[in-house]
TORKOL-4160 file (C-alpha; in steps of 0.2 Angstrom, whole numbers, padded with zeros to 4 digits, m for minus):
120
<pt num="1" X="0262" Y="m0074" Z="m0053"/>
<pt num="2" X="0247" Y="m0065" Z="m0042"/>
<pt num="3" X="0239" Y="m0071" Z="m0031"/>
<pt num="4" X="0222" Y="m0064" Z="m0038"/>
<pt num="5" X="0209" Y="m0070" Z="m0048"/>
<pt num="6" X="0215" Y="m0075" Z="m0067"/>
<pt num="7" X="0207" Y="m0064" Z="m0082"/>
<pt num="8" X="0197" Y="m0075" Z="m0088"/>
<pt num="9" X="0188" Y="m0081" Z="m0072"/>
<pt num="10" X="0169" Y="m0083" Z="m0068"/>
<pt num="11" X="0172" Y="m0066" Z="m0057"/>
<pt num="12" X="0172" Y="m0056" Z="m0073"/>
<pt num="13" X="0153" Y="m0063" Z="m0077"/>
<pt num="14" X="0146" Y="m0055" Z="m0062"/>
<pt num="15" X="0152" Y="m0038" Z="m0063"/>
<pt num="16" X="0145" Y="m0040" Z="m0080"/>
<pt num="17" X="0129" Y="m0026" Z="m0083"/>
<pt num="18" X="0119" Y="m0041" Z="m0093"/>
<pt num="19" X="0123" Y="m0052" Z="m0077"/>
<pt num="20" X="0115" Y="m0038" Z="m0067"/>
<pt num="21" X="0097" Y="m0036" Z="m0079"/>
<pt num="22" X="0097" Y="m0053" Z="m0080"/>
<pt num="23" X="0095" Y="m0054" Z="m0058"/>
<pt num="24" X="0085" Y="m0037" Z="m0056"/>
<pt num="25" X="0074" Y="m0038" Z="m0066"/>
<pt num="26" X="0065" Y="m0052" Z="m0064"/>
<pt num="27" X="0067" Y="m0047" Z="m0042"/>
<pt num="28" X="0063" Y="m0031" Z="m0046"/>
<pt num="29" X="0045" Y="m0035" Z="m0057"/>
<pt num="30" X="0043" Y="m0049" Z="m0045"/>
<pt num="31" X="0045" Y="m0041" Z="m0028"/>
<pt num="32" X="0046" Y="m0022" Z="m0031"/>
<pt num="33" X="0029" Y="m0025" Z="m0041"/>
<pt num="34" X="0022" Y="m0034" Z="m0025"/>
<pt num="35" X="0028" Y="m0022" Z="m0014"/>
<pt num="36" X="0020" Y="m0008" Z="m0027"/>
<pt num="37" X="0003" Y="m0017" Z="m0025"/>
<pt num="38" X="0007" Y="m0018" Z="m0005"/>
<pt num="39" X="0009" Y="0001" Z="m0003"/>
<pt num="40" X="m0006" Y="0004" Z="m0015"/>
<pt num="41" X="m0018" Y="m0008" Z="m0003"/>
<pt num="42" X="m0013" Y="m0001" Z="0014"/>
<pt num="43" X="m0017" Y="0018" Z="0005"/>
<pt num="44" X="m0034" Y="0011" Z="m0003"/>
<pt num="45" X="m0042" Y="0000" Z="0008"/>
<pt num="46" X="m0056" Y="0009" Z="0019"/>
<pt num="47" X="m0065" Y="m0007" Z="0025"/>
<pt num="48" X="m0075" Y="m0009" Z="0011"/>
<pt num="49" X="m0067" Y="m0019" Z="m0005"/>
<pt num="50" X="m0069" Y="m0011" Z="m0023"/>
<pt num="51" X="m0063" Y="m0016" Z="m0038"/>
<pt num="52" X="m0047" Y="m0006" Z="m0035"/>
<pt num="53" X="m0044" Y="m0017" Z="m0019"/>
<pt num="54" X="m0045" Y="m0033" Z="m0028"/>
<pt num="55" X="m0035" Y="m0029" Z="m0042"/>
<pt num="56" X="m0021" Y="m0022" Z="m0032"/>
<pt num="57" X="m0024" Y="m0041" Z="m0020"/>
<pt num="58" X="m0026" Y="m0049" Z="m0036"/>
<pt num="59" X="m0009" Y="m0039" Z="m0043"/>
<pt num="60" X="0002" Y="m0043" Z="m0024"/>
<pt num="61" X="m0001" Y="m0062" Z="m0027"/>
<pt num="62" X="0003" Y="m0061" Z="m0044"/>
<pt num="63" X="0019" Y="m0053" Z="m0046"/>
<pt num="64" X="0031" Y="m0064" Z="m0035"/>
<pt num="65" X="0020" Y="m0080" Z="m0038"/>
<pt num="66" X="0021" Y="m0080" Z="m0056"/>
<pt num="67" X="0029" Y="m0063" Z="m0064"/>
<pt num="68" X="0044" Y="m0066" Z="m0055"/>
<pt num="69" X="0048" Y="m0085" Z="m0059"/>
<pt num="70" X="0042" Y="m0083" Z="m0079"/>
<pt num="71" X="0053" Y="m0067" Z="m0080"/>
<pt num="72" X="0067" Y="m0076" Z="m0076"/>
<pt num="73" X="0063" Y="m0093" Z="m0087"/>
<pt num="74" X="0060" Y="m0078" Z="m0102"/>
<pt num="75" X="0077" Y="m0070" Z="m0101"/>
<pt num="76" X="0086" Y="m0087" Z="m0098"/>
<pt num="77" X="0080" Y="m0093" Z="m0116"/>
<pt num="78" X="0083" Y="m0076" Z="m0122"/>
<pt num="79" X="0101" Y="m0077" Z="m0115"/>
<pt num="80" X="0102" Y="m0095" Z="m0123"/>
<pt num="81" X="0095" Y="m0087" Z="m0139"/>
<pt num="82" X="0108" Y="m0072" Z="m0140"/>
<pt num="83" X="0122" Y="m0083" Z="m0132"/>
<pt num="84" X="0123" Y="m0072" Z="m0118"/>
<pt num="85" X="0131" Y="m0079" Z="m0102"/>
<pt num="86" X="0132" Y="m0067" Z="m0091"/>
<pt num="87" X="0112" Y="m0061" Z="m0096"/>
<pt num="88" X="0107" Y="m0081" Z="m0093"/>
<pt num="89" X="0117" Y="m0082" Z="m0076"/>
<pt num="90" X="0110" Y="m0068" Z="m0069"/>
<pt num="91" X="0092" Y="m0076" Z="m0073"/>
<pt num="92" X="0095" Y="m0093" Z="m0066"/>
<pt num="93" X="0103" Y="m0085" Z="m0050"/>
<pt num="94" X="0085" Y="m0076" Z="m0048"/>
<pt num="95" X="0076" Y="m0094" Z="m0051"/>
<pt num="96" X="0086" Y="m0100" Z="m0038"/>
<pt num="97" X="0083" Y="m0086" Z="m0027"/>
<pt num="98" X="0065" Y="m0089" Z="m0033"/>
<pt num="99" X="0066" Y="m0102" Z="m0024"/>
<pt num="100" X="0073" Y="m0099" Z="m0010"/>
<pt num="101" X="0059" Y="m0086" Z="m0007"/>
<pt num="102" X="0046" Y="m0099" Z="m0008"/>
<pt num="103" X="0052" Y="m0110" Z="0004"/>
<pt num="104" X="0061" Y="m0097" Z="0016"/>
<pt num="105" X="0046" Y="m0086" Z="0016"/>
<pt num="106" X="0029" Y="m0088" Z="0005"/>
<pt num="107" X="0027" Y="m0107" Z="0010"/>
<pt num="108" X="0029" Y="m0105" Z="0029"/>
<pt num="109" X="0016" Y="m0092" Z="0030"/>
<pt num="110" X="0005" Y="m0099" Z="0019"/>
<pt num="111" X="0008" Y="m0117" Z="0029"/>
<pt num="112" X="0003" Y="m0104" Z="0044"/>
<pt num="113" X="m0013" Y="m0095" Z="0039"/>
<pt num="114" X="m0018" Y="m0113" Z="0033"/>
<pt num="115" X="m0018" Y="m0123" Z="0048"/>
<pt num="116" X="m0021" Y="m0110" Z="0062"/>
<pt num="117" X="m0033" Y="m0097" Z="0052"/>
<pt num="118" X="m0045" Y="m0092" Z="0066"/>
<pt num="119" X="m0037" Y="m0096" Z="0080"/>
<pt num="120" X="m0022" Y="m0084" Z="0081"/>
C-alpha cells in the first residue's frame, strides 16, 4: 500500500513520447514558426518593403493564427483515427493552450493597436 500514484494512472499518459509530439508540434510550428518569420523580419527589413518582407509578415501572422490551431485539430483526429490517447491529449492540451494564447496575449494587443493606433 504506497502512497504513490497507481500504475495505471493518467500520470503515465503524459510521460508518454506521442503525448509530447502531440503538444510540440503544433507550439512548435505555431510559435517557433512565428518567431522564425520574427528573426527573419528584424534581419531583412531596411525601410523599404519587398516581397521578402511581406511574405515573412504574411508568414508571422499566419503561423500562430491558423497553423498552430489546425495542427492541433489534424493530430487530434489522427490520434482519434489511430486510437492514440496520449498523441490526442497532447493536441487538445495545445488547443487549450491555443487559447489561452489568444486571449492572454494576441487579443489584448490587437484590442490595443486598435483602439489607440496613433496616439501612443
Amino acid at each position: 500500500m504506497g502512497g504513490g500514484l497507481s500504475e495505471n494512472s493518467d500520470i503515465k499518459i503524459y510521460n508518454d513520447v506521442d503525448f509530447k509530439r502531440g503538444l510540440g508540434i503544433p507550439i512548435g510550428l505555431g510559435l517557433g514558426g512565428s518567431f522564425f518569420a520574427l528573426i527573419v523580419l528584424i534581419g531583412f527589413f531596411d525601410g523599404s518593403p519587398t516581397a521578402i518582407v511581406y511574405f515573412f509578415a504574411f508568414m508571422l501572422h499566419i503561423c500562430h493564427l491558423i497553423l498552430w490551431p489546425s495542427s492541433a485539430m489534424w493530430l487530434i483526429v489522427r490520434g482519434r483515427k489511430l486510437e492514440n490517447l496520449p498523441l490526442r491529449s497532447g493536441a487538445l492540451l495545445s488547443l487549450k493552450l491555443y487559447a489561452g494564447w489568444m486571449v492572454l496575449f494576441v487579443l489584448p494587443f490587437a484590442w490595443f493597436a486598435y483602439n489607440f493606433n496613433g496616439i501612443v
